[in-house]
Structure formats: C-alpha cells, structure tokens
Steps between C-alpha positions, in 0.01 A plus 500: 500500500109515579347185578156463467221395749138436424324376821171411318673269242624263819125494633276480200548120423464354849161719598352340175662150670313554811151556403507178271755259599241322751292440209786316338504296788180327357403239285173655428532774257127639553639679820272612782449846526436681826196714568604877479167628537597701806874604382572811377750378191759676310491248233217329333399221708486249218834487540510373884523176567504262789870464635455122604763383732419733758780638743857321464387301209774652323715582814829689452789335645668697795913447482491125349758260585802588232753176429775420284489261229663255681222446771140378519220671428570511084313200391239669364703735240614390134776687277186623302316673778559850500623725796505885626850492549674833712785563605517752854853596630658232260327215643260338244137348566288334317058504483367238312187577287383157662480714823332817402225284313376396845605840724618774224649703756798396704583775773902468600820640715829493403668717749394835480310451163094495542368284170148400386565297183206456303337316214200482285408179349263662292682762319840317552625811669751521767605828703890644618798523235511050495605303210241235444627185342522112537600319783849349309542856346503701863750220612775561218437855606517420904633167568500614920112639459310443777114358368137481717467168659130357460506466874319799480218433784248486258326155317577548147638368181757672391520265205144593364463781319095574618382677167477208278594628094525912611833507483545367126645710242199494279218510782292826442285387811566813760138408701388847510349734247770646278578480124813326499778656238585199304838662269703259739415222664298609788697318777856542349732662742644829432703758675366859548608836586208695588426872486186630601299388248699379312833377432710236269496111522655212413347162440726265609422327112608824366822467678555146440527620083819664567694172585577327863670834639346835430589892600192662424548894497206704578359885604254674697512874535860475361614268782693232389462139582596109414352196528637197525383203416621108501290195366712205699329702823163613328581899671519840425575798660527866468797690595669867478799466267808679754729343689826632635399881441479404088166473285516119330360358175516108414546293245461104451798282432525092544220494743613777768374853507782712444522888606648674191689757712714237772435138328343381817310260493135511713227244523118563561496611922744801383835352626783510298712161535792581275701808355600820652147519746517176590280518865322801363131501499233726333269666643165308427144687375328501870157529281569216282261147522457219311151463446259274290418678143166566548558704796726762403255669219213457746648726766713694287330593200741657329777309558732404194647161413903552419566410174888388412 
C-alpha cells in the first residue's frame, strides 16, 4: 500500500510560528518593527516585526525530567489541560500544551529514538504522528504514561497560559495581517491531512455532529483513510484502515467503534481493545495535525472540510 509523505505540509505551520510568535509574547499590539533598510528581503518588510524576547525567551527544553503520575512535579496540570501524548517502543509520554506555551519544542531520547516534539501556540499545531487530547483523556488511554515535570530549569508558569483570549473558539485575533476565514470558528480545533496544497479537514465541531464516537472515512488520490474521533477525550486522529493483512471499514454501535469485517472494537490512538485484533494497532497518518481553524485554509488553500 503507498503511503504518502509531504515534507512541506509538516513545516509550513511552524515557519509562520516563528516569525510571529515573539510578537504574541506582547501586550502591546502596535509591535515594533525593525529597520530593514540595509536587508535584502524576500518578503515585504511590512511584514517583519521585532521578535521581543531575544535569545532563549522561548527556550526549547533539552530531555525534560519525565515522571509518573504518582510523583511530584504534576501540580500544575488539570484533567482539562491538553497533552501531545506518544507512544515510542510501547512506552507512553505525555507533553503538556502548558509546556510548549513557554518552550514549544521539547528535544528527547528514548533509547535509540532521536525526537524534537514541537508545538505552535499560535496555529495550535503540533508535529510527529501524536494524539493530542486532555490530560484525564491520555490517562484512560495510558494509565503508566510518563508526563514533563515543571522542574524544567527554567522560571515559568506552567499554569498561565501567556496569550490572554487567543486561544478562544471565537477569537479572530491572529496579530498579523491576514483575512481570517470565518465558516468555522477561527480557533476551533480540527484535524488535517495535508497534501501539497491542499488536502481534507475535519473540524473537530464537524466531528462532534456525528455522536461521542465517530469513524470518519476519507480519500486522497484513492488512498483510503479513517478518522477517529471521541468527545469524552476532545481527539481525533487519522489512520490507514488495515490491520492483520485485511482492508477495514467501521461502523458505530453502543458507543464503541466497531470494524464491520472482525467486530473489534478500536478507540481513537488506533488500538483495538476487544474482538479478534485485540492488541492490534493502525497505522496512524504521519502528516496528520490538529490545528486551530484558521490555520489550515491559510496555508493550505485548497484544502477541503470533510463533510459526513
């Protein structure tokens, strides 16, 4: 089966997240701008701006102290918060978005695997196949995850979120010249698969129609894929439908995704935890990324919203 890879789909969010981020950072929405009189610019140089913090104001964090749940180092995470959640060689860990507000990119080992985990606070964006959902949701999933301590070397509040409203559903505030597409709320969350330009996604409102479980079937260049999606955890993610050398559909019945072919039943990281494939997990999207609405038109302009 061919499995797609689009390199510039990964990078096109977080290079807009570096060259305005810093900005964010301020309470003064006028925002300096540098004098460019002697650069030679590929872009117009309205659209510079001063980066604030100046160097390690937003410092990535270099192989963070990981604990279990059952040690210190926790207080400053609630249910609600949401994490990048991975799992590597069948151990799972757990990024809070309370950490990649202040550093955005966490650089980590596990044994022979090389990781820089990243994340965009303003286009909600997150890189690597993850599942992004709450705190209580990635335990249910991983009740032995390990989670970054906020001993972290660094003096900051991991309980303040530093951008005031810009996270809110409604907020059409992005702090840099861009006409916002408004069809969805312009900070609702939504799951894309991107391709080249384009590409199909699903706003997480969208997927919340279809009930507290969804398999949402989709195409690109006749490739078949599924999302899944579950409210109780506020995720979604996109998967290829084959497991165990046979192609899968799914169906929906008392609350569990169901593949019509096996009865198995498989929740939203791609494990199956009942039936015949019980242990089995999909193969997730490696493009796919929850990010906020307003993004995903804005870097992929023809991108289509999935329709049930």
């Amino acid at each position: 089966m061919k499995r797609m890879r689009s390199l510039p789909s990964i990078f096109g969010p977080l290079a807009g997240c570096a060259l305005f981020l810093a900005a964010a950072c301020s309470d003064d929405s006028n925002f300096a701008q540098p004098n460019t009189s002697d650069l030679s610019c590929s872009i117009p140089s309205s659209q510079i701006f001063n980066g604030g913090p100046g160097k390690d104001g937003i410092p990535a964090l270099n192989n963070p102290t990981f604990v279990q749940t059952n040690e210190g180092g926790l207080e400053y995470l609630t249910p609600n918060d949401r994490v990048v959640g991975i799992v590597i060689d069948e151990q799972a860990f757990a990024i809070p978005l309370n950490i990649f507000w202040w550093h955005e990119i966490v650089n980590m080992e596990v044994g022979d695997t090389k990781l820089a985990v990243t994340h965009c606070p303003l286009t909600g964006s997150s890189m690597f196949p993850v599942i992004e959902t709450t705190w209580a949701g990635w335990l249910t999933l991983h009740p032995g995850t390990d989670v970054v301590s906020s001993d972290t070397g660094w003096d900051r509040d991991y309980q303040r979120y530093p951008y005031g409203a810009y996270d809110s559903p409604d907020n059409a505030n992005v702090l840099f010249d861009q006409v916002v597409n408004t069809t969805r709320p312009p900070k609702e969350r939504a799951l894309g698969v991107p391709l080249g330009s384009g590409g199909v996604v699903f706003p997480f409102g969208v997927l919340d129609e279809m009930g507290p479980v969804a398999a949402a079937p989709t195409g690109l260049l006749g490739e078949e894929l599924v999302v899944f999606w579950d409210r109780e955890r506020d995720a979604a993610m996109a998967y290829y439908p084959t497991a165990d050398g046979q192609d899968l559909t799914f169906s929906i019945a008392g609350g569990e995704v169901f593949d019509d072919q096996t009865r198995s039943i498989w929740r939203v990281d791609g494990l199956s935890v009942g039936g015949p494939l019980a242990g089995t997990r999909l193969e997730p999207v490696a493009d796919a990324f929850i990010g906020f609405w307003f993004a995903w038109p804005a870097f992929y302009p023809e991108i289509e919203v999935w329709t049930p």
